[in-house]
One Martini backbone bead per residue (centre of mass of N, CA, C, O) as a GRO file, in nm:
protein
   85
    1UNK     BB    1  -9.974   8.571  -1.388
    2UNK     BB    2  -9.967   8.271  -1.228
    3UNK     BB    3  -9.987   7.960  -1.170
    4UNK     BB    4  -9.909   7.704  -1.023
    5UNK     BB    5  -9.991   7.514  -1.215
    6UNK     BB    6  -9.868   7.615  -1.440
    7UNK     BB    7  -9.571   7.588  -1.309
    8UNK     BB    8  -9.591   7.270  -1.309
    9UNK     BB    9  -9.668   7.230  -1.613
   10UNK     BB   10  -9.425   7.331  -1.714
   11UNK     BB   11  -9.188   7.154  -1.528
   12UNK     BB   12  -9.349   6.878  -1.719
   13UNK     BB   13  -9.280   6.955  -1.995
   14UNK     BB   14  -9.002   7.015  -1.990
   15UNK     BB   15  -8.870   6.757  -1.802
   16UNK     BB   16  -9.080   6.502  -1.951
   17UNK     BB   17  -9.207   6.651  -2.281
   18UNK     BB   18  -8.990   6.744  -2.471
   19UNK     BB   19  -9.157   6.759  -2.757
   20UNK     BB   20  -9.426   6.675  -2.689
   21UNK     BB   21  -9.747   6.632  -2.654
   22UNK     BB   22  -9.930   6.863  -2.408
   23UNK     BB   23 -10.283   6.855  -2.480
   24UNK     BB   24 -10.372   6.612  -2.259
   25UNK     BB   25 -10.237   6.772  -1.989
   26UNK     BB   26 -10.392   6.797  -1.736
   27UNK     BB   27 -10.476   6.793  -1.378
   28UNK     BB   28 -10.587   6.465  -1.394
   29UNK     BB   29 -10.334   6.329  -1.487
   30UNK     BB   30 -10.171   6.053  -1.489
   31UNK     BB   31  -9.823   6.026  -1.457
   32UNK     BB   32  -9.791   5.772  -1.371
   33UNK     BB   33  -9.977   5.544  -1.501
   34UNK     BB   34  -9.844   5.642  -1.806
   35UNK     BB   35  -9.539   5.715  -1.799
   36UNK     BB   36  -9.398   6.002  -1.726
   37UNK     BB   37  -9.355   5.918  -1.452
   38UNK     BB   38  -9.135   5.795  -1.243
   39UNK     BB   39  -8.916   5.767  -0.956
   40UNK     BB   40  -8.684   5.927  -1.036
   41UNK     BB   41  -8.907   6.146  -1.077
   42UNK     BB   42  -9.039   6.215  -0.816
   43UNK     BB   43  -8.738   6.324  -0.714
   44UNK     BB   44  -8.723   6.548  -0.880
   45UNK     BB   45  -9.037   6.699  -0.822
   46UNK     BB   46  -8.961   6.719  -0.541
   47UNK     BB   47  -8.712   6.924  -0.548
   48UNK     BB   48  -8.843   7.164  -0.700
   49UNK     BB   49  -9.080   7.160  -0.475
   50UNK     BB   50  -8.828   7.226  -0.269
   51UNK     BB   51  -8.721   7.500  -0.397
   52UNK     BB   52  -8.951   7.673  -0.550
   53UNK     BB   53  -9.110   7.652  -0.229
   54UNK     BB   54  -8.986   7.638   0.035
   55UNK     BB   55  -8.981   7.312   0.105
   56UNK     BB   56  -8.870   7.074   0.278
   57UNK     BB   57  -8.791   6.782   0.241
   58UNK     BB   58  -8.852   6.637   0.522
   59UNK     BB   59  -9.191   6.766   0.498
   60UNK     BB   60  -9.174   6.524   0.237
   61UNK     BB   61  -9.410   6.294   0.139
   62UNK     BB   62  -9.353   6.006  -0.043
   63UNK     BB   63  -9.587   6.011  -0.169
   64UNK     BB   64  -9.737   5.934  -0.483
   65UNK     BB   65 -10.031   6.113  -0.498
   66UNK     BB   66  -9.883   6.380  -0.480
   67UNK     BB   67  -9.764   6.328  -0.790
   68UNK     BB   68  -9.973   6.209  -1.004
   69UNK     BB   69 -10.097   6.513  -1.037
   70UNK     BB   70 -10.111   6.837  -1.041
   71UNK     BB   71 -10.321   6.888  -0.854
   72UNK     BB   72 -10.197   6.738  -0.592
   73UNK     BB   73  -9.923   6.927  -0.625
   74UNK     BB   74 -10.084   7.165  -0.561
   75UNK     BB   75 -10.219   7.112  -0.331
   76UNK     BB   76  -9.911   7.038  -0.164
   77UNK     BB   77  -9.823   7.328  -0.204
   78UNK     BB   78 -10.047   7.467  -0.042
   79UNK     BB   79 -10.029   7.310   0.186
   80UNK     BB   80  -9.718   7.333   0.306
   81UNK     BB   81  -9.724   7.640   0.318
   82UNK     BB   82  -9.917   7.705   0.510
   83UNK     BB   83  -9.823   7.535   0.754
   84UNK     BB   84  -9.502   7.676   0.740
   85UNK     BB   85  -9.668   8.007   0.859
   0.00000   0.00000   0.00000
């Protein structure tokens, strides 16, 4: 079984990094500000992880720093999901 951390960064390595070496790719990699992630990559993020993870749009905040790196995004997925139950 994975680990959600896992599964965002399958697909930050998918959907942003096909084929480029994903080994530098840490859990506090700043997505922003290397320039892997930029605004429309945010709201493709914001969306999966409304899919995938069935948070409301609604209730997701556009704040940058939930998206800047895979750890900030598994906290904001564990934090919203908590909320949700």
């Amino acid at each position: 079984m994975t680990s959600l951390v896992d599964d965002i960064r399958g697909y930050i390595v998918t959907e942003f990094l096909d084929g480029e070496d994903s080994a530098d790719l840490t859990t506090d990699y700043d997505l922003i500000d290397s320039g892997v992630v930029d605004s429309l990559g945010v709201v493709r993020v914001v969306s999966h992880l409304s899919r995938t993870y069935v948070i409301p749009i609604d209730d997701i905040p556009l704040n940058p720093d939930n998206f800047r790196s895979i750890a900030a995004m598994s906290a904001f997925v564990e934090s919203a999901t908590k909320t949700a139950v």
